[in-house]
C-alpha positions in Angstrom: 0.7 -5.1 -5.3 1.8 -8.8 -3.8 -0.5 -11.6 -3.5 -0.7 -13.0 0.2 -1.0 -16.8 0.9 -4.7 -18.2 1.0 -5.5 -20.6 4.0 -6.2 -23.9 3.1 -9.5 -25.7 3.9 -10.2 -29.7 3.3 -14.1 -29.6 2.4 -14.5 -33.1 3.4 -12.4 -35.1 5.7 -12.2 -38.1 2.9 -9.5 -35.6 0.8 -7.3 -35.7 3.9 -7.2 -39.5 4.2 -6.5 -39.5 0.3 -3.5 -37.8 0.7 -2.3 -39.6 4.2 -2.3 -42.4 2.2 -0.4 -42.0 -0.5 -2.8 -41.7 -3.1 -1.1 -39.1 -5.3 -3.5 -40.3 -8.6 -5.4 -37.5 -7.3 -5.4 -34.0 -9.8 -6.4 -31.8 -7.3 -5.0 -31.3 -3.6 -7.0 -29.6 -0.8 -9.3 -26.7 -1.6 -8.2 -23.4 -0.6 -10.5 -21.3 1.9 -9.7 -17.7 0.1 -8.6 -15.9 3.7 -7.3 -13.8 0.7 -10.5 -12.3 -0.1 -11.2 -10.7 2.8 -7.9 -8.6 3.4 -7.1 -7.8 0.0 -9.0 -4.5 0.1 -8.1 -3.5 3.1 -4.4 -4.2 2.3 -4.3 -2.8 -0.9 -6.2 0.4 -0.2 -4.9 0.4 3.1 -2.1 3.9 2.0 -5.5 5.3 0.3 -6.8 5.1 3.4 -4.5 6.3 6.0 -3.9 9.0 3.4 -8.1 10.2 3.9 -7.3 10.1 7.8 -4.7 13.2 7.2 -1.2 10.6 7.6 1.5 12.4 5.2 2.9 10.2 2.4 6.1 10.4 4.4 4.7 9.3 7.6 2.9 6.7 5.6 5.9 5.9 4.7 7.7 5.4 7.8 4.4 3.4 9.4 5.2 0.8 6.3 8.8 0.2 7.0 7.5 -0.3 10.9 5.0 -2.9 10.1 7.4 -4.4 7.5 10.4 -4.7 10.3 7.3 -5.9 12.3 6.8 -8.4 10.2 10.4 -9.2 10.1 10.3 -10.1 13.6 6.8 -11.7 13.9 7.5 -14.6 11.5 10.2 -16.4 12.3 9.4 -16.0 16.2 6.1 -17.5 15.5 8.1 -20.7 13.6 10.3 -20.9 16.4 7.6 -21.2 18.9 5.1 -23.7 16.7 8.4 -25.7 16.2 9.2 -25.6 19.7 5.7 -26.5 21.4 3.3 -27.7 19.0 0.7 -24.9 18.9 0.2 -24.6 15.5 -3.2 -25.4 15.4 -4.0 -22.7 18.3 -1.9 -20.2 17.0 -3.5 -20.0 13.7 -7.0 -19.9 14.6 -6.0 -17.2 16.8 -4.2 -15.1 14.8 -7.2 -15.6 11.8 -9.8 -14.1 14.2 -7.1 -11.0 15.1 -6.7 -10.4 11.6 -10.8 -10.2 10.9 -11.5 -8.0 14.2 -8.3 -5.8 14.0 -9.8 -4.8 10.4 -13.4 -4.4 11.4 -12.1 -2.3 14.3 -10.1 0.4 11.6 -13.6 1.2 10.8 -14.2 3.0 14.3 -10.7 5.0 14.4 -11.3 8.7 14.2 -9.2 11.0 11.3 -6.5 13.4 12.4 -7.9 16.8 13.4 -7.7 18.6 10.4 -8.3 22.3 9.3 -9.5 24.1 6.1 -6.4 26.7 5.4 -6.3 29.2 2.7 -4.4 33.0 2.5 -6.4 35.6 0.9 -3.8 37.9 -0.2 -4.5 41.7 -1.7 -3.0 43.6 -4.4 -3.5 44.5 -8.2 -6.0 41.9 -7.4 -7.2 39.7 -4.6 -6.9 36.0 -4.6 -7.3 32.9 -2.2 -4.9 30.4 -2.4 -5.8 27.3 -1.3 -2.6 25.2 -1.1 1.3 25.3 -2.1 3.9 23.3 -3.4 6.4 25.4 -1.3 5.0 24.0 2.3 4.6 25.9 5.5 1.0 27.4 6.4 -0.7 25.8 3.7 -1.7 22.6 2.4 0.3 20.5 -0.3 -1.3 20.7 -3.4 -2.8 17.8 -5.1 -2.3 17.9 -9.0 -4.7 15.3 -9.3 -7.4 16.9 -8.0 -6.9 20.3 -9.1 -7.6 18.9 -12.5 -11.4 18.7 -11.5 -11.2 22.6 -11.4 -10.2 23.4 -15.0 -13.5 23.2 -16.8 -15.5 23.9 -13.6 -18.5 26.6 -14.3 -20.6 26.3 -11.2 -20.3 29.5 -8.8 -17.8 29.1 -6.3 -18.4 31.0 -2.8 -17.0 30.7 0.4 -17.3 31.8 4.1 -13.9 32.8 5.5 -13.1 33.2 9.7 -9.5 35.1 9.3 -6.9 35.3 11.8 -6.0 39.3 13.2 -4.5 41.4 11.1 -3.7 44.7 11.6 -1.9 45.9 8.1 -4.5 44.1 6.4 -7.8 45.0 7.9 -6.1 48.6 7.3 -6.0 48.1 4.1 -9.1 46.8 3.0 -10.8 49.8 5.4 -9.0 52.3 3.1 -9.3 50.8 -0.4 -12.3 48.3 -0.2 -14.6 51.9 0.4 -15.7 50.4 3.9 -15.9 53.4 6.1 -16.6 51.8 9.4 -13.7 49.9 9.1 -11.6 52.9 10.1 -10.2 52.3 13.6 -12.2 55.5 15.3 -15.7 54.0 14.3 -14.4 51.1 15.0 -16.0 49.3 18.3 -14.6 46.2 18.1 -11.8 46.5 20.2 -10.2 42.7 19.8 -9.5 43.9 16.0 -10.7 40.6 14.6 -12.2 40.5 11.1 -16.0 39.9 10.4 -16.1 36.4 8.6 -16.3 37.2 4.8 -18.3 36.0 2.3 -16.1 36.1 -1.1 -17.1 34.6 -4.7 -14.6 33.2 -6.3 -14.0 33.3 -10.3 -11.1 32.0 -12.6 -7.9 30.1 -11.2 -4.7 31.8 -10.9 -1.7 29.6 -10.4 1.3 32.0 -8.8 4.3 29.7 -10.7 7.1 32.1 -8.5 5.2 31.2 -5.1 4.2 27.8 -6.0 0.4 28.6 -4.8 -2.7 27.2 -6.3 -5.8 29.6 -5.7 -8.7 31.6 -7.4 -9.6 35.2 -7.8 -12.1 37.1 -5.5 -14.7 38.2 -7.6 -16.7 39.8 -5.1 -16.5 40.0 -1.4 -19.3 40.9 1.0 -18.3 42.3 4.4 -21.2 43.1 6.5 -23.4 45.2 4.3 -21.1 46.3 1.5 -20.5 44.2 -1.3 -17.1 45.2 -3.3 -16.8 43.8 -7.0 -13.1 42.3 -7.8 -11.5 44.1 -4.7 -8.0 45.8 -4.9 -5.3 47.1 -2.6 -2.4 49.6 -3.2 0.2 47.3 -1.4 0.1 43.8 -0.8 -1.1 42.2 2.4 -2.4 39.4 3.8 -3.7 36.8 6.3 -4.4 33.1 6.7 -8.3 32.1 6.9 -10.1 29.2 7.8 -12.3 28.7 4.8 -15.7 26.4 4.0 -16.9 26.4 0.1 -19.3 25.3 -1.6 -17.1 23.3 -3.7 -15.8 19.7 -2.2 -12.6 19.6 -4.2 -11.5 23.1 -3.0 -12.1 22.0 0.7 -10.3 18.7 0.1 -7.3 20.8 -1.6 -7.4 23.5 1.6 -7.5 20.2 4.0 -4.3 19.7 6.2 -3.6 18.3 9.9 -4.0 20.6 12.6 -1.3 19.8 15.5 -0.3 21.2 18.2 3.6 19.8 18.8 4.0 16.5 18.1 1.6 13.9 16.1 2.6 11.4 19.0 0.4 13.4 21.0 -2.8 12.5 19.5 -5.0 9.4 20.4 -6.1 9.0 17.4 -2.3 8.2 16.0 -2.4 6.2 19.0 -5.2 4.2 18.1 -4.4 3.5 14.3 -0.9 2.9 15.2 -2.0 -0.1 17.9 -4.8 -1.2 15.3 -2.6 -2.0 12.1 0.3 -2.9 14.4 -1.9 -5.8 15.8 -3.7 -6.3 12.1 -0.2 -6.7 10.3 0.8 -8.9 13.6 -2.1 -11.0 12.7 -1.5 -11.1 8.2 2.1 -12.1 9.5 1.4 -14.6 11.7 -1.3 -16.2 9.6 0.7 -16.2 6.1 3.6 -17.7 7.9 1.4 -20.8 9.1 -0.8 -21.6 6.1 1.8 -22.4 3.8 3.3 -25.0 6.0 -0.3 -26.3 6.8 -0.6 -26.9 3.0 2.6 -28.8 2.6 1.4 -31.2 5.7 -1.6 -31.6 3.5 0.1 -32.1 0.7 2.5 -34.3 2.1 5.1 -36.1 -0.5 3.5 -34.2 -3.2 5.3 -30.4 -2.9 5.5 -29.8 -6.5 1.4 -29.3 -5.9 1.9 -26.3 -3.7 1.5 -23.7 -7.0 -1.6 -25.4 -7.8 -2.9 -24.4 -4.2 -1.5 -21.0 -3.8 -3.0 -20.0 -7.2 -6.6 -19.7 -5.2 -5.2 -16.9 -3.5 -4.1 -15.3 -6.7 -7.7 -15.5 -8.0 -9.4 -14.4 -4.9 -6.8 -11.4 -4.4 -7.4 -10.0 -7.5 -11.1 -10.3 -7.7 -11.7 -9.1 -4.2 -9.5 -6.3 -4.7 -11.7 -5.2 -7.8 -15.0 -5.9 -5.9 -14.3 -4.0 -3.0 -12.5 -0.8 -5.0 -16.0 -1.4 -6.6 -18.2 -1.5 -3.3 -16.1 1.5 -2.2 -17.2 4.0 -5.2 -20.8 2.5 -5.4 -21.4 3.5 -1.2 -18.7 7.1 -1.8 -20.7 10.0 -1.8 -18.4 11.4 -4.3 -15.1 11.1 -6.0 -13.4 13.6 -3.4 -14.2 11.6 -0.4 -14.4 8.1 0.1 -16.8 5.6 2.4 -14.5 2.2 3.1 -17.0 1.2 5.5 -18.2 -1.8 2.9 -15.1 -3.6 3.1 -14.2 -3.1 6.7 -17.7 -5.0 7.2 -16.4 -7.5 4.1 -13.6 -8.4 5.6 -15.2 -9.4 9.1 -17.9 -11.4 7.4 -15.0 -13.2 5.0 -12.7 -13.8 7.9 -15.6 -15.2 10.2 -16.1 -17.6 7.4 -12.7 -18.6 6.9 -12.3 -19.0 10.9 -15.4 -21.4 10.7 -13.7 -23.5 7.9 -10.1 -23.7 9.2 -11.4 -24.9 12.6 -11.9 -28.5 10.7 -8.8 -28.8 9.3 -6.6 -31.4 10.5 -3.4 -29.8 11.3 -0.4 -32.1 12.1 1.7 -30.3 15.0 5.5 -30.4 14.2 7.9 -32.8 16.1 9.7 -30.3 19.2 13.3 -30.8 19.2 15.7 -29.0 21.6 17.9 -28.1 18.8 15.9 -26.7 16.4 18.0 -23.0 16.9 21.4 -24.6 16.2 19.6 -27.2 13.0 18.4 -23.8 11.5 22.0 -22.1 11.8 23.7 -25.1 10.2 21.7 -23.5 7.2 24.0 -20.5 7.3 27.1 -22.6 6.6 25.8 -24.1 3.6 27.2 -21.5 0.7 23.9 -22.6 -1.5 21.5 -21.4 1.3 23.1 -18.4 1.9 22.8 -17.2 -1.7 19.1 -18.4 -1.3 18.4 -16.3 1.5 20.5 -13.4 -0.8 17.9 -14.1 -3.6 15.1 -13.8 -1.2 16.1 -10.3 -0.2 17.0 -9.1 -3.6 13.7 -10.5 -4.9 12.0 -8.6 -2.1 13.6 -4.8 -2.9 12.6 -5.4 -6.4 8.8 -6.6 -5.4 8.7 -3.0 -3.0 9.5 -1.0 -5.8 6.1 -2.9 -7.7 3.7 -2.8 -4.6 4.5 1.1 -3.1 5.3 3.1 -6.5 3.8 1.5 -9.2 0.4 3.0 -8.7 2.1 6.5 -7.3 4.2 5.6 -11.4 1.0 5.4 -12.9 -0.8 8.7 -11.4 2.2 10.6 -12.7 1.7 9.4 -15.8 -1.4 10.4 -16.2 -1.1 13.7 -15.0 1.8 14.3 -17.3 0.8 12.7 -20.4 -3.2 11.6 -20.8 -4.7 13.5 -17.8 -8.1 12.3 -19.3 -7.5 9.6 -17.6 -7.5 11.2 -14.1 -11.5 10.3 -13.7 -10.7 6.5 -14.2 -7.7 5.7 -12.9 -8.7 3.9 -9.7 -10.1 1.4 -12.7 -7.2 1.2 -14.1 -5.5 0.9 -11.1 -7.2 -2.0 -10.0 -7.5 -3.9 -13.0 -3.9 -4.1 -13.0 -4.0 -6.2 -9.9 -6.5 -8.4 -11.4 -3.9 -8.8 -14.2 -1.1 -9.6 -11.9 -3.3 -12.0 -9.9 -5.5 -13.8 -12.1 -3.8 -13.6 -15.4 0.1 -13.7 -14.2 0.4 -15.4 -10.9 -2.6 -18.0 -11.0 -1.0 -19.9 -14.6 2.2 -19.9 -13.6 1.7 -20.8 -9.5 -1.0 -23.6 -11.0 2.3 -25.0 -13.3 4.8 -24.0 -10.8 5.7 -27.7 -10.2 6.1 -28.6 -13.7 8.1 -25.9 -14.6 10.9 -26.0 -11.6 10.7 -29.9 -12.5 12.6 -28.4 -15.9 14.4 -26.3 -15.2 15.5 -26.5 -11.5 14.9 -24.3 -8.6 18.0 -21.7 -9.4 17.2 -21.5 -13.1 13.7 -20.1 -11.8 15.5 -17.2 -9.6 17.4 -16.1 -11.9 14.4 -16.1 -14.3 12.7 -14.1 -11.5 15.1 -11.5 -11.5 16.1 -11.1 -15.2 12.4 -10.9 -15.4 12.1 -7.9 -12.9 15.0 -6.6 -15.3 12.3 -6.2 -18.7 9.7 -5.4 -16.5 11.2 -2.5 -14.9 12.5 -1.0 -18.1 9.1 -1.4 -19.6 7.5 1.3 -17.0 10.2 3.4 -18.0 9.6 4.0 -21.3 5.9 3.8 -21.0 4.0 7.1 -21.2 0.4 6.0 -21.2 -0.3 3.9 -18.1 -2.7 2.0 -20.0 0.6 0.1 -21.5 1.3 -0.9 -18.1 -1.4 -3.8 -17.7 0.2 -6.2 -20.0 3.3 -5.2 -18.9 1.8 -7.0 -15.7 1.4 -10.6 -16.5 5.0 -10.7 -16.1 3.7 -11.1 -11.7 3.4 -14.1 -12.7 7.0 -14.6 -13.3 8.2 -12.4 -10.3 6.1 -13.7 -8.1 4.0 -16.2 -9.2 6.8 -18.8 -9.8 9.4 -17.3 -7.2 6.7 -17.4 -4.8 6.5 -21.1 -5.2 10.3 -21.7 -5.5 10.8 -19.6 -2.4 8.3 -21.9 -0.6 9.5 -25.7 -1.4 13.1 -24.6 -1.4 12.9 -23.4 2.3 10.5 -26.6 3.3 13.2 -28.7 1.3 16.3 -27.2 3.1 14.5 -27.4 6.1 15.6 -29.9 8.9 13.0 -31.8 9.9 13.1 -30.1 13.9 12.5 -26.6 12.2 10.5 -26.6 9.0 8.0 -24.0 10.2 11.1 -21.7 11.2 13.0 -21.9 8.3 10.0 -21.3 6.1 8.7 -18.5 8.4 12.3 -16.7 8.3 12.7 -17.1 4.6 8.6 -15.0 4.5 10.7 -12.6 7.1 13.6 -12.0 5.2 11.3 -11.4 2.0 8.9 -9.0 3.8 10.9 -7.7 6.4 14.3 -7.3 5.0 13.2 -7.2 1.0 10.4 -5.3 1.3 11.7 -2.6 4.0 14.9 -1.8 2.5 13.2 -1.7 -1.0 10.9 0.4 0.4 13.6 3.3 1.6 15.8 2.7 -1.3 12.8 3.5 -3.9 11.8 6.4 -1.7 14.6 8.5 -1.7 15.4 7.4 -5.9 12.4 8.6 -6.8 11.8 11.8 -4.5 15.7 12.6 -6.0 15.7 11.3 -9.8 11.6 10.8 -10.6 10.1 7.8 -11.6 11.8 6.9 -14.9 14.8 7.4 -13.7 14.8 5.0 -10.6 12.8 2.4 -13.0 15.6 2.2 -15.3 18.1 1.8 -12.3 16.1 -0.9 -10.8 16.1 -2.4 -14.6 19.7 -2.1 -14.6 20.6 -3.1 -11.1 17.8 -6.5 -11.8 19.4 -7.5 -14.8 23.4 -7.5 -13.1 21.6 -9.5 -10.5 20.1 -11.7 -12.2 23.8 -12.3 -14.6 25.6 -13.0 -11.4 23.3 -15.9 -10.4 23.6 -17.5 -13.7 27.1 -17.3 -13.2 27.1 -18.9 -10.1 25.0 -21.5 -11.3 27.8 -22.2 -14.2 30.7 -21.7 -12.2 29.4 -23.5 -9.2 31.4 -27.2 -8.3 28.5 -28.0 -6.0 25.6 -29.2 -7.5 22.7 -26.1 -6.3 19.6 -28.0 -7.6 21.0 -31.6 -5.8 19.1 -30.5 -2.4 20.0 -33.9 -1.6 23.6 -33.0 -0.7 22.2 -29.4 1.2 20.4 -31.9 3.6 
């Protein structure tokens, strides 16, 4: 998961005079107002959640390379505009409140209608399945939660409301010794089944069908009561089931449409609500770093030391509220994110409260800041900038949308002990990529690209993705992975802070908000989104390890090719002097 930008907050007006007049003896800059902690649930659980309101992972998907391109198009609009006519200040208090509300508000969005499926089938013996891997009438089955079913010995039983039938309910009059079933002391003219009342025993996995399901022990049906029911051929008919067990339910669960999703109001609704949320994050992010460097003023190399707030902030609020969320859940099955919905508003009110003091110094309008900002694009150095950026983003999608899905695999493959705990785990990674990798290296940022130059770091940044990847791919406990994650700090820690003072250094001086807001764009929107797809369909076709080592691989060529071009280069890449 990536660590947003924190808004920055001056908690006295005497620091701001400090650094408008030149005092650099100063070791600390502004303090940062954590805007972090309050969306850093709600973005990092935010798949987990649209995944509980019945959203396929491939319509999750799709949603996420939206908001991305979204994104995309948001930031460097919103630099344009603050370049153009000095509403900085407005826009950002704005767009902080949107982001605060538009949260609160997911709170209030109803699920997906949704229905409990299952096929009782009869033969040798009779058996409900519950989901399959094949698709079609049933649900998709969850490995992860079947696995609470192995050692189960409670009773199972179920009511079951089953579709008409004809060749079934035939068949269970003859063989399930039910002599009023038989169609001329039969009244019921409709031909409808009675719901039945079955008990459930052992699990029976049909590995030719692909079904997951359970043995009828018994099955009452009005007053007879049959013990491990039979037929001579096989039949069956879909049910609509309700057990007394929660992770049978939650496995039986799938969206009921009629035609198309896009006819729902409740897609309708979440679709408007994250749209104007992400609208918000975009907005926001692409402001506060530029707010910081005003602050900051001469000083730049003190931006890392800033940002790493945000770092501590993301990865501690992302614990806390995983935290909150299990403590107010019911149970493990389903999940109450109420507590950081109501988190996030309180946070964000906060933060609104605090950034309303800051003294934000409106950008200088100039009628060519369009045609300043494509200069940019005929300066070879920036264009292999904005190449980095991109390439540095597709690596960072692979990190933030599969590593977790990586790490379940794992553990249902190799240490499926771990199954009860791996939210934990799961989270405690992001502390490690926030606090322990990105907070050091964002806090020495300046010093380090001092050293060794702004180029030197990208190509560290991706030579580092490089090791990283090929480290998930030869780990088979997920446990392994969490030191593999203070390498974030590298990645994205450092690169986060090149990518920032490299854009506000090549900026003209008409456009600085712009250029920085399209180089967030081209990370997010461009990076992300295409890193997104290209992840997507590797892994759905080759499997995790596989499209880890090819990432490792294509990193590594990547990340050779820079440092060639910094050898190679006549220009001088790090002389930003001779860029402006």
């Amino acid at each position: 998961m990536f660590v947003l930008d924190g808004v920055y907050r001056v908690s006295q007006m005497e620091e701001i005079n400090l650094f408008e007049s030149g005092e650099s003896d100063r070791s600390s800059s502004p303090e940062q107002m954590d805007y972090d902690e309050g969306v850093a649930s709600i973005v990092g659980f935010s798949p987990t959640i649209a995944k509980q309101m019945g959203y396929s992972p491939m319509l999750v998907g799709y949603l996420y390379t939206y908001l991305s391109i979204l994104s995309f198009l948001v930031k460097p609009l919103t630099g344009f505009i603050v370049d153009k006519f000095r509403v900085k200040r407005i826009m950002f208090l704005a767009f902080v409140l949107t982001c605060g509300l538009t949260a609160f508000a997911l709170n209030f969005i109803q699920k997906l209608p949704t229905e409990n499926a299952a096929v009782l089938s009869c033969n040798t013996t009779t058996v409900l399945d519950v989901c399959s891997n094949v698709g079609g009438q049933l649900p998709e089955c969850d490995a992860s939660l079947s696995k609470f079913l192995k050692n189960n010995s409670e009773s199972i039983t179920c009511q079951l409301f089953c579709q008409p039938n004809k060749s079934f309910r035939d068949e269970i009059c003859k063989h399930w010794s039910m002599d009023y079933c038989i169609p001329q002391y039969n009244t019921d003219t409709n031909n409808t089944l009675e719901h039945l009342n079955v008990s459930l025993s052992q699990i029976i996995t049909d590995q030719i069908e692909n079904n997951f399901g359970f043995q009828v022990k018994s099955v009452q049906f009005k007053e007879n009561q049959v013990l491990f029911p039979k037929c001579l051929k096989p039949v069956s008919t879909r049910c609509e089931i309700d057990c007394s067990n929660d992770v049978i339910m939650k496995l039986a669960t799938m969206t009921k449409l009629e035609g198309s999703i896009l006819n729902l109001h409740q897609f309708w609704e979440y679709f408007i609500v994250m749209s104007l949320f992400w609208i918000g994050q975009a907005i926001t992010w692409s402001l506060q770093d530029p707010i910081c460097f005003d602050l900051l003023g001469a000083r730049l190399e003190d931006f890392g030391k800033q940002r790493c707030w945000g770092s501590i902030s993301w990865g501690l609020f992302s614990i806390f509220g995983g935290a909150l969320v299990d403590y107010f859940s019911d149970s493990e099955i389903h999940k109450n994110y109420s507590p950081i919905y109501y988190l996030c508003l309180i946070i964000v009110m906060c933060d609104f409260v605090v950034a309303y003091k800051i003294k934000i110094t409106e950008t200088i309008g100039s009628k060519n800041t369009l045609s300043d900002v494509f200069k940019l694009l005929t300066n070879v150095n920036i264009v292999i900038f904005f190449v980095w950026i991109i390439l540095m983003g597709i690596c960072t999608s692979m990190v933030w949308n599969y590593l977790f899905w990586y790490m379940e695999d794992l553990t249902q493959k190799y240490h499926s002990e771990q199954q009860l705990w791996i939210k934990t785990l799961q989270g405690s990674a992001i502390g490690i990529q926030c606090i322990g990798g990105e907070m050091p290296f964002l806090f020495f940022s300046g010093w380090i690209i001092k050293r060794i130059g702004h180029t030197q770091c990208m190509a560290l940044g991706l030579i580092t993705f490089a090791i990283r990847f090929y480290l998930y791919s030869i780990i088979t406990n997920p446990i392994w992975i969490l030191p593999v994650e203070f390498t974030n700090g590298i990645t994205f820690g450092l690169c986060h802070a090149v990518l920032m003072e490299y854009a506000r250094i090549v900026a003209p001086a008409s456009a600085v908000t712009t250029v920085v807001g399209f180089s967030g764009a081209l990370f997010e929107g461009v990076g992300i989104s295409l890193g997104g797809l290209i992840g997507g369909f590797f892994y759905e076709k080759i499997g995790g390890v596989s499209t880890f080592k090819l990432f490792s691989g294509g990193s590594f060529f990547m990340g050779i090719l820079h440092v060639s071009f910094i050898v190679f280069s006549k220009t001088n890449v790090n002389g930003i002097g001779t860029i402006n």
